[in-house]
N, C-alpha and C positions, 0 to 999 in steps of 0.2 A: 362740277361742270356747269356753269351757265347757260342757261337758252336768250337764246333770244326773243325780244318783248313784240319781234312780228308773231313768232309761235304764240306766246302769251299771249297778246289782244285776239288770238283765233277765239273763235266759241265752237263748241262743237256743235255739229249737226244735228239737232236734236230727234229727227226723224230716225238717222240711224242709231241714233241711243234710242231710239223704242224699239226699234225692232231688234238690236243685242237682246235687249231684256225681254223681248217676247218672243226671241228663240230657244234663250237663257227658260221662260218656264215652259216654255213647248216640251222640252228636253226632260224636265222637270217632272212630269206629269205623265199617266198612265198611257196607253194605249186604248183604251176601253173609254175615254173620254170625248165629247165631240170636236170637229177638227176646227184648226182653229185658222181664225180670218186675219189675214192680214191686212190692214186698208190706209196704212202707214204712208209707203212709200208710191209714187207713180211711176206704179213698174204693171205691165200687161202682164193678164195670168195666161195668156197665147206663150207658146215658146216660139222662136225661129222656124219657118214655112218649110217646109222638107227639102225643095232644093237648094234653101240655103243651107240646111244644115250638109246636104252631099256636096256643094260644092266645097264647104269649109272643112268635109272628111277628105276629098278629093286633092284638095294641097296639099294637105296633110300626108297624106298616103305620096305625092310626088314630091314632095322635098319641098313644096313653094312656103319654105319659113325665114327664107335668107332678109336683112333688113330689103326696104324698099324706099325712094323718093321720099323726102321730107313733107313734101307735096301731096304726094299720095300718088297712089298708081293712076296712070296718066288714063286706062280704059274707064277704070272707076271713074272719075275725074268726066270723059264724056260721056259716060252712062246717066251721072246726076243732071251733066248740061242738057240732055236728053231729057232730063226728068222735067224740071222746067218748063221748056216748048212744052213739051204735053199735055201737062197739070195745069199750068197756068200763063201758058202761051206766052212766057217772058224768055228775052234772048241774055242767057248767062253762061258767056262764054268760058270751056273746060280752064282757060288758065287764070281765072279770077276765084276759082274753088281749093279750098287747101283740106285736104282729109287729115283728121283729128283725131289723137285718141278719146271718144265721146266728146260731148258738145262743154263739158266741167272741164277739157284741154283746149278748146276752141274760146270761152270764156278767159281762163288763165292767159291766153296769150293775146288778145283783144288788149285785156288790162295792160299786160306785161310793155308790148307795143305803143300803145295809145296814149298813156297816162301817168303824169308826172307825179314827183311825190308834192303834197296837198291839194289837187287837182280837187273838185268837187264833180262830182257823177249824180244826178237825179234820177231817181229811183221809185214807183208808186210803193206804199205800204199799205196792206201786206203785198210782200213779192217771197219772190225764192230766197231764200234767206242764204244759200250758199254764193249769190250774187255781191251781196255788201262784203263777205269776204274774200271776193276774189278782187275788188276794188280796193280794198285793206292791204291786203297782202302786195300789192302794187306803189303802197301808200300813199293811196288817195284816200276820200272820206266821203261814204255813201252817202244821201241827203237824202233821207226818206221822208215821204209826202202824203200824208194821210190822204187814202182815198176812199169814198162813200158808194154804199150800193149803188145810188143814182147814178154815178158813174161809170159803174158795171167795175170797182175798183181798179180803176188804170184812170194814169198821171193822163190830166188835160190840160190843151196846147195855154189855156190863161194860167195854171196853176207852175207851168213850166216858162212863162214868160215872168211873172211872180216871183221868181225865186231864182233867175238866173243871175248869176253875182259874177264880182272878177274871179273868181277861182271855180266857175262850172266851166269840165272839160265836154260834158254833154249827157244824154241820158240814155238810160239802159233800159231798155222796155221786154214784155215778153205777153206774145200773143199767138195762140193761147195761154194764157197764163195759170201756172203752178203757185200758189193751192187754189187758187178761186174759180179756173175753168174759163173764165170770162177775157172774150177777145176785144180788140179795139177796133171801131169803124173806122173805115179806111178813112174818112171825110177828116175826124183828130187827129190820124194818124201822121198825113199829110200835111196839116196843121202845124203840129210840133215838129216834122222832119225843116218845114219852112222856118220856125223861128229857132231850131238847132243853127239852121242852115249859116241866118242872120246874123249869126255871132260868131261863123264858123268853127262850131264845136261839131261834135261827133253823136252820130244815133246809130248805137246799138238793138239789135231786137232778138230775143229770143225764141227761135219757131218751132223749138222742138215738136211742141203739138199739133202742126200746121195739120198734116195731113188727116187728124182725128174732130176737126173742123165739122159741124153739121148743116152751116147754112153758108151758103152761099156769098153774103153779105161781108160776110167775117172770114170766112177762108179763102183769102188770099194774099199771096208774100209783101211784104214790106219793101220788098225788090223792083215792085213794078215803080216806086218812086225816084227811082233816080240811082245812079250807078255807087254813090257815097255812101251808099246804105252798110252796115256790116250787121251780114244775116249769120245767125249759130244757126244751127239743128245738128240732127244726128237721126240713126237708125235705131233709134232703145226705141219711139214707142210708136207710131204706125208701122214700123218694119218688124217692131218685137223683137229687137236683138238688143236687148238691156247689159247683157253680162256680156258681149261679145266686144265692147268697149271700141264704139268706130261711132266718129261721129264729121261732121265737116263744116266750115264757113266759107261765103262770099261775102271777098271783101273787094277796095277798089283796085284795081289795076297797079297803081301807084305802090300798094303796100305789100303786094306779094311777095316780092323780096324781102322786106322785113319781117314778116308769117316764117318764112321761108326760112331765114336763118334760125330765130329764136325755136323754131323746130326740132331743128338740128341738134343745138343744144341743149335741149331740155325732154325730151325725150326720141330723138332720131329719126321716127317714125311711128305712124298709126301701127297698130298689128295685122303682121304680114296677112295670114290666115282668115284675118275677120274680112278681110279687101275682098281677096278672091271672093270668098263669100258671098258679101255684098253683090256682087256683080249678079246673080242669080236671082236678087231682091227686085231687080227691075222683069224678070221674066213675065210674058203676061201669065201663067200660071200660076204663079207668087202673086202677082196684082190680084186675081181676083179671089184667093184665098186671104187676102190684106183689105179687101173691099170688104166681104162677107165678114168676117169677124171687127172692122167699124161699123159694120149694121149692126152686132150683137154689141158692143158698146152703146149705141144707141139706141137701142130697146131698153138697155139697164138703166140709161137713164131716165129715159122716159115714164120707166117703171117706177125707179128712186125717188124721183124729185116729188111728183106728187105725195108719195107716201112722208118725206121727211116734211111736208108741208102739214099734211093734215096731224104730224104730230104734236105738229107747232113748233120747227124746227124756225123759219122765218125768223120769229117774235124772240126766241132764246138767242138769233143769232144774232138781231138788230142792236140788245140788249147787253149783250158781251161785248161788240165793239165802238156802243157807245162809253161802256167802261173803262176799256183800250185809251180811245183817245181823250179821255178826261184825263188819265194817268200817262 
């Protein structure tokens, strides 16, 4: 049997190869032993807030598992438009939201939609390394761009005019960004959405992390720049529902129907049960048990960072990526 050379160029995930292998020896090893950390993957050690988990018991228990909208459930849908006005006092109207199985289906169909085969996509390096293969598997070819601490590692609006060729279809940003934590001022952000603009190519952003945001400066949507924008997120990690697989994008008006169909066909719908769910995510109840433990994130780090500094984490890590990009 033959595979095909789209499977073959995949690389795997190497995060979840660590984690196989270090559940592989968790399993492995005694009881009597100390327990063991995982610091792998960017997943909340919080589970889902209580009422969402009753409200996800609660369909469950009434039957609500039949499929739903391609779309997503239309309440969900203005419960997030709700979110918005709230959070960040931006007007994103329920029918420019499409709910996704996790923000890794909302990416997949970005691509799938958007981007031709040898399309070039700009990309900062390091980024999410499952990003360049969902641009692959589209048959495009990621164009990674080395980026510098001083940069706070995210693509700048010169290094993005720099490099725009005939074959960049636009770029894929993500803020806060997975693995480096570090957001982008809204002032470059702007920047590079203008000279996307100029070429009329397409800016991607990934905000899974928005909500876990600590300053003010930096936490806010990429959305407030104009209606072109196509924002991912999902509910894995300010909402804490990693494994409950619901995530969603705002895209423009124009393309919802095309969301809309490639939907249909490739997976039919987000999961019935995570929806209803979801819907309890917005409760003030849930809000402020999702507040209270982004404060306990932020203690950790505030704890962390100085300690990995004084062990001379800094100076190891300035040193490893100047190596990176020698090679």
């Amino acid at each position: 049997m033959r595979v095909a050379q789209r499977a073959l160029r995949i690389e795997p995930f190497h995060v979840m190869e660590v984690a196989k292998a270090a559940r592989a020896l968790d399993r492995s090893t005694g009881h009597d032993r100390p327990p063991m950390l995982y610091l792998n993957i960017g997943e909340p050690d919080f589970t889902a807030p209580p009422l969402v988990v009753q409200a996800g018991e609660r369909a469950l228990r009434e039957g609500r598992t039949q499929y739903l909208p391609a779309l997503g459930l239309e309440s969900l849908r203005e419960r997030l438009s709700q979110w918005y006005r709230d959070r960040f006092g931006l007007s994103v109207p329920a029918r420019r939201i499409v709910i996704t199985a996790g923000a890794s289906a909302a990416l997949q169909l970005a691509c799938l939609a958007l981007i031709e085969a040898g399309d070039e996509v700009l990309m900062p390096d390091p980024s999410y390394p499952c990003n360049r293969q969902f641009v692959q598997a589209a048959q495009g070819q990621a164009v990674l761009l080395p980026c510098e601490a001083a940069q706070r590692y995210q693509l700048s609006a010169a290094q993005v005019r720099e490099h725009w060729g005939a074959h960049t279809r636009g770029v894929l940003l993500a803020s806060p960004s997975n693995p480096t934590g570090t957001s982008m001022a809204a002032s470059e952000l702007r920047e590079i959405h203008q000279v996307v603009s100029q070429h009329g190519g397409i800016t991607m952003v990934d905000e899974i992390y928005l909500g876990l945001s600590f300053d003010a400066a930096y936490g806010q949507s990429a959305l407030a720049l104009g209606e072109d924008i196509i924002s991912i997120n999902s509910f894995s990690k300010y909402f804490n529902m990693t494994g409950w697989r619901l995530g969603w994008m705002v895209v423009p008006n124009a393309y919802v129907r095309e969301f809309e169909k490639l939907s249909q066909n490739i997976y039919l719908s987000a999961p019935t049960p995570s929806q209803h769910a979801a819907l309890a995510a917005f409760e003030p109840a849930t809000i402020a048990i999702l507040e209270a433990r982004r404060a306990e994130f932020e203690a950790r780090r505030d704890y962390l960072v100085p300690a990995l500094r004084a062990l001379g984490f800094d100076e190891r890590f300035r040193r490893m990526w100047r190596y990176y990009l020698a090679y």
